[in-house]
C-alpha positions, 0 to 999 in steps of 0.5 A: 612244864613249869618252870620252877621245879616242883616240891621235892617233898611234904612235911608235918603231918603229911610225912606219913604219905611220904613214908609210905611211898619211899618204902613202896618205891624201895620195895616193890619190884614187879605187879602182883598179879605177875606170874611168880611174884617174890614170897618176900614181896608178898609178906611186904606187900600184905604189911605195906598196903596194911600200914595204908588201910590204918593210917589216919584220914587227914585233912587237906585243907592246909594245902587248899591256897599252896598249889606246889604242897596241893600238886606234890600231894596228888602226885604222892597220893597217885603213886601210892594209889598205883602201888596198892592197886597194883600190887595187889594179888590175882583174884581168886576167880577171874570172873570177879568184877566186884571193885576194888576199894581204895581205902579211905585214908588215901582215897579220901585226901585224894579225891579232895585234893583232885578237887582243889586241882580240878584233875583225876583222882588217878596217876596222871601225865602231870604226876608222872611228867610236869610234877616229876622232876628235879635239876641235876644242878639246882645252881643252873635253870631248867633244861633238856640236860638238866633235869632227872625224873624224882619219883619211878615205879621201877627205880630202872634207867629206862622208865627214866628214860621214857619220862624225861622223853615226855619231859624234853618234849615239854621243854622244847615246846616252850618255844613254840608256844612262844611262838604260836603267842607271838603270831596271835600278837601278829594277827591282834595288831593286824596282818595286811602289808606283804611285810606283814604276811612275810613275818607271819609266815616266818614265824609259821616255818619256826614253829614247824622247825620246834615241831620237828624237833619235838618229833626227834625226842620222840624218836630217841626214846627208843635209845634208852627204853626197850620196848619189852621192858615197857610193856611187861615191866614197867606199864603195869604199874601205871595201868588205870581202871579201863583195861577192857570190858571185865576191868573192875570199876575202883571204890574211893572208899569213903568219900563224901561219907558214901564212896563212889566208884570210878573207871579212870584211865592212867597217864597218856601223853594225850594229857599234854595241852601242847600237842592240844594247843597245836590243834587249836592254833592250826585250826585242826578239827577232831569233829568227834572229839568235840562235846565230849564229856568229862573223864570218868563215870561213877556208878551206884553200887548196890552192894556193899564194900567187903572192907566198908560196912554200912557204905554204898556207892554214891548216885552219880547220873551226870557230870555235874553230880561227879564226886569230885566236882569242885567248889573251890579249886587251886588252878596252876593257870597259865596266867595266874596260879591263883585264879580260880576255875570257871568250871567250878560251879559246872564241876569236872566229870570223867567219862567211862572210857569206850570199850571198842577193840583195837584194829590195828593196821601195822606199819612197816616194823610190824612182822609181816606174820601179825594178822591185821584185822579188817578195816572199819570192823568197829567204831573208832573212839575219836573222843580220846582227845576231849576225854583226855583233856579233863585229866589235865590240871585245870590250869591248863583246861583253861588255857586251851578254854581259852585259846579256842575261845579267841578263834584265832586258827581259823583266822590263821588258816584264813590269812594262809588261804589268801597269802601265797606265802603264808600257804607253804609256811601254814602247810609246812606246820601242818606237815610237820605235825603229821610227822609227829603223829606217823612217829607217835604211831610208830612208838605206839606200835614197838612199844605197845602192839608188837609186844603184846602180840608177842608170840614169846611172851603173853601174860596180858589177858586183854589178849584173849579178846584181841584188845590192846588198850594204851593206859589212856583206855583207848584203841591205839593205832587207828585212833592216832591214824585218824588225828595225822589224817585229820591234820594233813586235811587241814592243808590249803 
C-alpha cells in the first residue's frame, strides 16, 4: 500500500480515458450477458463501447518516467477494459470461442503502460485495492478509518466494503513488515546470547498478534458485503479470461502492429506480496508453486479479427517472446520507485491459467445437502501462488525477489529449532497464519461456493461442468487447503 494516496485523476490529452470511465461508472448497472439487461442499458452500452473503438490510440511515452500518472492509467485503462468486456451482449451460439477483441485504442496504451509497470494488461488487486484509494480528510494520514475506495464497478457500499477489506488489511500489515525487517536486522547483527533469542522471539509473538489481527478484518467482511451481492452483482464485473475451458481467449488489438491474444486472470488477493512475504519469512514451502512460469500465454491466432482487417495474432511460444515483455519499466520498488526491473531483459510472461475443476470439501457452513465430490478425483493447481505473483507491480516481484534472495526463513526456522523460546513464538506465528488461511477458506466458501451451488438462483454456466473458479482462474477451496496445511507443516 503506498503510502501517499494515489493519483485522483489524468489530465491533458489522457481526460478522454477519464471521461469515458465516468460515464461507464454512471451508467452501467448489471453485465450484459445478465438475464434481462435495461433496453436503456443496451442502446448505452452499443454508444459507450462505440466512443471506445473511435477514440484515438495515444501515446504513453509522457508517463514513461511518472510512476503515479503510469499507475492511475493502468488502472483506468483496466476499469474500462472490464466495463467493455463485460458489458458486452451473449453471444449468439454458445459454441462461440472466437476471442473477443480489445480495441486498439485502449489495448494498445494498455499493454504499453503494463510494460512500463511490469504488471498484467488486466484489472489487477493493485487497480482495484493498492491504486484505489482516496483519504476521507485529506488533512490527517492514511488509516483503517481514513480511507474510501475512488473507483467501483457498482457504485454499491458493499463493493466498498469488500475492497476497503483488502485495504485494511494492507494498512494493518505495514507493521508486520516492520516487524519481519527488524527480525532480519536481529539475525544480520547476529543471535547468540539467551537476550537475544528472547528478543527475537519477542518479536516473532508480535508479529503472530498483527496476523491475527489481519485475520479479524478478514472476517468482518461479512458485515458490510453479502455474499449474494458479490457473486451475482458485483464479481462479474471483475471476471478475467479464465473462466474454464470454453472461456474465449481476449485480442489486444493492435499491439505491437500484429495484436496478440491472451487468457488473464482478474484481481485475486493472492496478488498481494504480504500474505507472500509471510511465506517467504516463515520458511513456508509451496514445493509446486515454485518455478512456475509467468502469468499468461498468448497464442497465434489463425484467423483474422472480424473488427482488424489484415491483423493476425502474434507468435508467442515462450516467456520471453510475451507481448508485454518490458524493455524499460517504472518499478514502484520498495526501495526506490526509480529503479528499474532486473527482469526486463528476461520479460515478464502470463501463464494460461489451469482448467482442472473444483473439489471442494465444504466447511461447517455449507448446507449439509451440498454433495462433496471425492477427494483427489483431479490434480490440484499448487502453482496459483507463483502465478499470481506476476500479476503484481513489479516493485513488488522484486521485493519478494529479493527477501528469498536473502534465505533468511530458513534461518528463522533454524534459530527456532534450536532455541526453546523461540520454537512457541516461531510456531505461534505459524498457527496464526493457519487461521488466517481457515478464515480465508471460510470467506471463499460463503462468498463463492454456496452461491454458486445455489439451488435458488443459477445463472453461472461454469455450473454446468460442476466448475467454481475465483477470479484468479483457479480451483477454490482445496487449493487454499493445501497452502494452511502446508504452513501448519513447517512447525517444530
Amino acid at each position: 500500500m503506498p503510502p501517499e494516496p494515489p493519483l485522483s485523476r489524468l489530465d491533458g490529452i489522457y481526460e478522454e480515458w477519464e471521461l469515458l470511465l465516468d460515464a461507464a461508472s454512471a451508467t452501467f448497472t448489471c453485465p450484459g450477458d445478465e438475464e434481462s439487461v435495461p433496453e436503456s442499458q443496451i442502446q448505452f452500452g452499443e454508444g459507450w463501447r462505440r466512443s471506445v473503438r473511435k477514440l484515438p490510440v495515444l501515446s504513453i511515452q509522457p508517463l514513461e518516467f511518472d510512476l503515479h500518472r503510469a499507475r492511475r492509467a493502468h488502472h483506468v485503462l483496466a476499469f474500462i477494459t472490464q466495463f467493455y468486456v463485460q458489458s458486452l451482449p451473449p453471444r449468439e451460439s454458445t459454441f462461440d470461442r472466437s476471442p473477443i477483441i480489445i480495441p486498439a485504442p485502449i489495448a494498445i496504451p494498455f499493454v504499453g503502460v503494463s510494460r512500463q509497470l511490469d504488471i498484467a494488461p488486466i484489472v489487477t488487486y493493485a487497480d482495484t485495492v493498492l491504486w484505489n484509494w482516496e483519504l476521507i480528510d485529506p488533512s490527517q494520514p492514511m488509516s483503517s478509518s481514513n480511507i474510501r475506495i475512488k473507483d467501483l464497478f457498482t457504485r454499491d457500499p458493499q463493493e466498498e466494503h469488500f475492497f476497503l477489506t483488502s485495504a485494511r488489511i494492507e494498512i494493518r500489515g505495514l507493521e508486520a513488515m516492520n516487524i519481519m525487517a527488524e527480525c532480519l536486522r536481529q539475525i544480520e547483527e547476529g543471535i547468540s546470547s539467551e537476550a537475544e533469542q528472547a528478543r527475537l522471539a519477542s518479536s516473532l509473538t508480535r508479529l503472530a498478534q498483527v496476523i491475527d489481527d489481519i485475520t479479524t478484518i478478514l472476517d468482518a467482511v461479512r458485515e458490510g458485503c453479502d455474499p449474494m451481492f458479490f457473486y451475482f452483482t458485483f464479481r462479474p464485473w471483475i471476471r478475467g479470461a479464465d473462466q474454464g475451458a470454453d472461456s474465449p481467449m481476449w485480442f489486444y488489438e493492435g499491439v505491437d502492429g500484429q495484436g496478440v491474444a491472451m487468457q488473464c486472470s482478474g484481481p485475486s488477493a493472492g496478488q498481494s506480496a504480504l500474505m507472500h512475504a509471510f511465506d517467504v519469512f516463515l520458511d513456508i514451502v509451496h514445493p509446486n508453486s515454485r518455478g512456475s512460469r509467468g502469468c499468461s500465454f498468448a497464442i497465434n491466432l489463425p484467423m483474422t479479427p472480424p473488427s482488424s482487417p489484415g491483423m493476425h495474432g502474434k507468435d508467442v511460444n515462450d516467456i520471453s517472446q510475451c507481448p508485454f515483455a518490458s524493455k524499460m519499466a517504472i518499478v514502484d520498488s520498495a526501495y526506490n520507485p526509480h529503479v528499474q526491473s532486473s527482469r526486463n531483459q528476461a520479460g515478464t510472461g502470463l501463464d494460461t491459467p489451469p482448467l482442472t475443476p473444483l473439489e471442494s470439501e465444504a466447511p461447517t457452513i455449507i448446507p449439509a445437502d451440498l454433495k462433496i465430490p471425492a477427494h483427489g478425483q483431479e490434480p490440484i493447481d499448487t502453482s496459483f501462488l507463483g502465478r499470481m505473483r506476476k500479476y503484481m507491480p513489479g516493485g513488488h516481484q522484486l521485493f519478494l525477489d529479493h527477501l528469498r534472495s536473502l534465505n533468511f526463513g530458513p534461518t528463522v526456522r533454524a534459530l527456532a529449532q534450536k532455541s526453546p523460546s523461540m520454537t512457541s513464538s516461531y510456531n505461534a506465528a505459524l498457527q496464526a497464519l493457519s487461521r488466517f488461511r481457515d478464515a480465508h477458506i471460510r470467506v471463499v466458501t460463503r462468498y463463492v461456493i454456496c452461491p454458486a451451488r445455489s439451488k435458488t438462483i443459477v445463472r453461472d454456466p461454469a455450473l454446468d461442468s460442476g466448475s467454481v473458479r475465483g477470479t484468479g482462474g483457479t480451483s477454490l477451496v482445496p487449493l487454499l487447503k493445501v497452502y494452511r496445511d502446508e504452513t501448519l507443516h513447517r512447525r517444530v
